[in-house]
C-alpha positions in Angstrom: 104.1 103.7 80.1 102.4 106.7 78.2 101.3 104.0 75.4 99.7 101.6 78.2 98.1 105.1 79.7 96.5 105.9 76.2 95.3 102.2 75.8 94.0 102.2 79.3 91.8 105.1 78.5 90.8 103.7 74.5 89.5 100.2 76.4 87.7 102.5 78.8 89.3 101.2 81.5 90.4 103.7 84.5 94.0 103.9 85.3 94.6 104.6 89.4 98.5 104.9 90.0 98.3 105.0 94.0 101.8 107.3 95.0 103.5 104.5 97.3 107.1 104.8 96.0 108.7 105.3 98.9 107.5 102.3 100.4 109.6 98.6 101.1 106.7 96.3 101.6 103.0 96.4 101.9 103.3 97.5 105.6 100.3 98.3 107.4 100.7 102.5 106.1 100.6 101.5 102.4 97.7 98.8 102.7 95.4 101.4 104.5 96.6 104.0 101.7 95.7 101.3 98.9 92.0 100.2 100.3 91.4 104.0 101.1 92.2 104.9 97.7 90.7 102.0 96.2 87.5 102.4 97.9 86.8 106.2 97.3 88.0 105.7 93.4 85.0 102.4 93.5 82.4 104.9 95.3 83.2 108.5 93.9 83.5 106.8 89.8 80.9 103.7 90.3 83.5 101.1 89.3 82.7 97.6 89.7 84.8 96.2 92.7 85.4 92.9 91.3 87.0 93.7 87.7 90.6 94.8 89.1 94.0 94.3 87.8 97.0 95.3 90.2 100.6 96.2 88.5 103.5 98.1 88.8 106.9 98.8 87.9 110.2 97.3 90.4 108.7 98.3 94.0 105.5 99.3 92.3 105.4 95.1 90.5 106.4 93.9 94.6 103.4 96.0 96.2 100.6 94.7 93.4 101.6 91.1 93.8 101.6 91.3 97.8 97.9 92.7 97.3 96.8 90.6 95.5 98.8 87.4 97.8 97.1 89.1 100.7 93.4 89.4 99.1 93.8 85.1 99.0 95.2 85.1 102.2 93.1 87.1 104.2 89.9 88.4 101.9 88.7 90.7 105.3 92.8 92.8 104.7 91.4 94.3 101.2 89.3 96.4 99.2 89.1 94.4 96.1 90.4 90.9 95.1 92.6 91.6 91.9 91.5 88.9 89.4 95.2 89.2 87.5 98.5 90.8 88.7 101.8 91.6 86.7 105.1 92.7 87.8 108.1 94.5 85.6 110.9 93.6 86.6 110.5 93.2 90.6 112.7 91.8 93.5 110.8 89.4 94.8 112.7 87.7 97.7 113.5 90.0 100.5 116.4 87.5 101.4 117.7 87.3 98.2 117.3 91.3 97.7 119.6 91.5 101.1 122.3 89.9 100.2 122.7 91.3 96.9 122.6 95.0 97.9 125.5 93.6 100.8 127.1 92.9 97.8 126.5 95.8 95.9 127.7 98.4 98.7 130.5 96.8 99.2 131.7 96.7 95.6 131.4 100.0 94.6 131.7 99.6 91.3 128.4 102.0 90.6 128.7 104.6 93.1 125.0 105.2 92.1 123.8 101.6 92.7 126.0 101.6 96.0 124.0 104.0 97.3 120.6 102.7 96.4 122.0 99.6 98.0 122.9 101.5 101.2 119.4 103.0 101.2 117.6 99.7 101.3 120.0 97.9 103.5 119.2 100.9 106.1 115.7 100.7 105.5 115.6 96.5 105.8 117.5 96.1 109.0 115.4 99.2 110.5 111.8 97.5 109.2 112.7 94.1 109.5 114.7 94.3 112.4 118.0 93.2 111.0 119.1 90.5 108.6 117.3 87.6 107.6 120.0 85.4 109.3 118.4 87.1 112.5 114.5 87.3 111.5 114.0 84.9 108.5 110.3 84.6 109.0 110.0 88.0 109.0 111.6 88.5 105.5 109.8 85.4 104.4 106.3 86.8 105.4 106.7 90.1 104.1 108.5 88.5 100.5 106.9 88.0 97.3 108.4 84.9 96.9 110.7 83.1 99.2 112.9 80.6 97.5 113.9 78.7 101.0 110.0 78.4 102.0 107.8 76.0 101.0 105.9 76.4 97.7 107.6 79.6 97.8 105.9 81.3 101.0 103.6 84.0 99.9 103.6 82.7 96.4 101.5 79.9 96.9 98.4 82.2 97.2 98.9 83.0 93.5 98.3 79.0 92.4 94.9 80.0 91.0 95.6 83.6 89.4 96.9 84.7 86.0 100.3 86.4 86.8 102.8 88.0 84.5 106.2 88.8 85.3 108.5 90.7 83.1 112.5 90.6 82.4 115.1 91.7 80.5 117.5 89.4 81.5 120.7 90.8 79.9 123.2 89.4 82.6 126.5 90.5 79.6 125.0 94.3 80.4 124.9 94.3 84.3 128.7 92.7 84.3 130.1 95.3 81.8 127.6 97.7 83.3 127.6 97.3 87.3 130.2 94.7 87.8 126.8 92.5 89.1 126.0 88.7 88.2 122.9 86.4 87.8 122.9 86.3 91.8 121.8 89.8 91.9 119.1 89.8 88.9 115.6 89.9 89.7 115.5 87.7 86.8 116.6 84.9 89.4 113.8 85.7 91.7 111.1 86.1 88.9 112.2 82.7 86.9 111.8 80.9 90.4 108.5 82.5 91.5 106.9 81.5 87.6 108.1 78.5 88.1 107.4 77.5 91.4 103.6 79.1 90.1 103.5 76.5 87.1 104.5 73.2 88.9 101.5 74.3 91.1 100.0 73.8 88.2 99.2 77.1 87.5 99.1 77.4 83.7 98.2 81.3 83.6 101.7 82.6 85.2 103.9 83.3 82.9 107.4 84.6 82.7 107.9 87.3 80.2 111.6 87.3 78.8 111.8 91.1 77.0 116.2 90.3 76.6 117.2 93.5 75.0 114.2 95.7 75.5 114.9 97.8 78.1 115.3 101.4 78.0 115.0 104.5 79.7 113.3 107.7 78.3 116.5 109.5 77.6 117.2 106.4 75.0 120.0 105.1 77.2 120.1 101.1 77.7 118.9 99.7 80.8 117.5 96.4 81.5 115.5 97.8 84.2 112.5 100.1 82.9 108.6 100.6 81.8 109.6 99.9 77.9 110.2 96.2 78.4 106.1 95.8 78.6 104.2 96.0 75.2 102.1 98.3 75.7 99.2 96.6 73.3 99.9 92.6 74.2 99.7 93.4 77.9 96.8 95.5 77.3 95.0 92.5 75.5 96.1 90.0 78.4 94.5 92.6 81.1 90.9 92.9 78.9 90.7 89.3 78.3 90.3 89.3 82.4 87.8 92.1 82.6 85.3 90.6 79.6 
């Protein structure tokens, strides 16, 4: 993350990281946060509005590819209209995401990912309005990527832009690790998304497979961090956009 920081500013490209971790989905809250920030950063610096690339990190990936869904879907909803988005390691399917933290509180193998599971669970049925069994259109609206919709819901706004998604889809660490299968990877969301993106015929999404690259910044193992992305390749993939 530092690395892609330092590049950012070598390419003389501006770096905005809008503070929306605490968010689920791009509800109506974030959104206005994103265009307000978006739109004094464009005034107050001079930048051009239409050379924008949205990413982001887990929930930070989810929020940049919703954007830029939304800026197809309804142009008059945002600021700018991304011409690439790339997500690390993001949940994609709400439905999917519910029925894996189910799983995950009720195992309580991690007591830490128990919790986190608890936390979104709480904060799904509250936003959502319950499970998807009860509001499925409202999960699939809000999603990513639904893998019961057609041409994947949301998804198929992204047939005509360069998407990257990336994975480190180490499915021996999360059983040894977390006592969790493929069922409960974001890898099986992101696969299906790229996929569903290239028989669209999208050539430009691609799925990025980083097995064995993840770690956190204490050097500990972890398929789920910033250090699957090279910092440089990505960085040449983002300026061949903005040329």
């Amino acid at each position: 993350n530092t690395s892609f920081a330092e590049l950012a500013h070598d390419n003389n490209l501006m770096l905005i990281i809008p503070s929306v971790n605490s968010n689920l989905f791009l509800n109506t809250v974030t959104l206005n946060f994103i265009n307000s920030t978006l739109s004094d950063a464009i005034a107050y610096y001079k930048l051009p509005s239409q050379k924008f690339i949205f990413g982001g990190f887990s929930l930070g990936g989810m929020t940049a590819l919703r954007y830029t869904e939304l800026s197809e879907e309804d142009k008059t909803k945002t600021i700018v209209h991304p011409l690439a988005a790339y997500a690390i390691d993001s949940p994609l399917d709400f439905s999917r995401l519910y029925a894996s933290f189910t799983r995950i509180s009720d195992t309580h193998f991690s007591e830490g990912a128990a919790a986190e599971a608890r936390n979104y669970l709480q904060k799904m049925n509250t936003q959502f309005g319950g499970s998807p069994e009860l509001n499925e259109k409202i999960y699939a609206s809000n999603s990513i990527f639904s893998i019961n919709e057609k041409n994947g819901g949301n998804a198929s706004f992204l047939k005509n832009t360069p998407v990257r998604v990336y994975c480190d889809p180490d499915i021996d660490w999360w059983l040894k690790n977390r006592s969790q299968d493929l069922y409960d990877s974001n890898a099986i969301d992101l696969t299906a998304f790229i996929n569903c993106l290239n028989i669209a015929g999208n050539k430009d999404a691609a799925f990025i497979n980083c097995l064995g690259k993840g770690y956190r910044l204490d050097g500990s193992r972890h398929p789920h961090a910033w250090s699957l992305v090279d910092a440089n390749d990505c960085m040449k993939w983002i300026s061949s956009y903005l040329k």
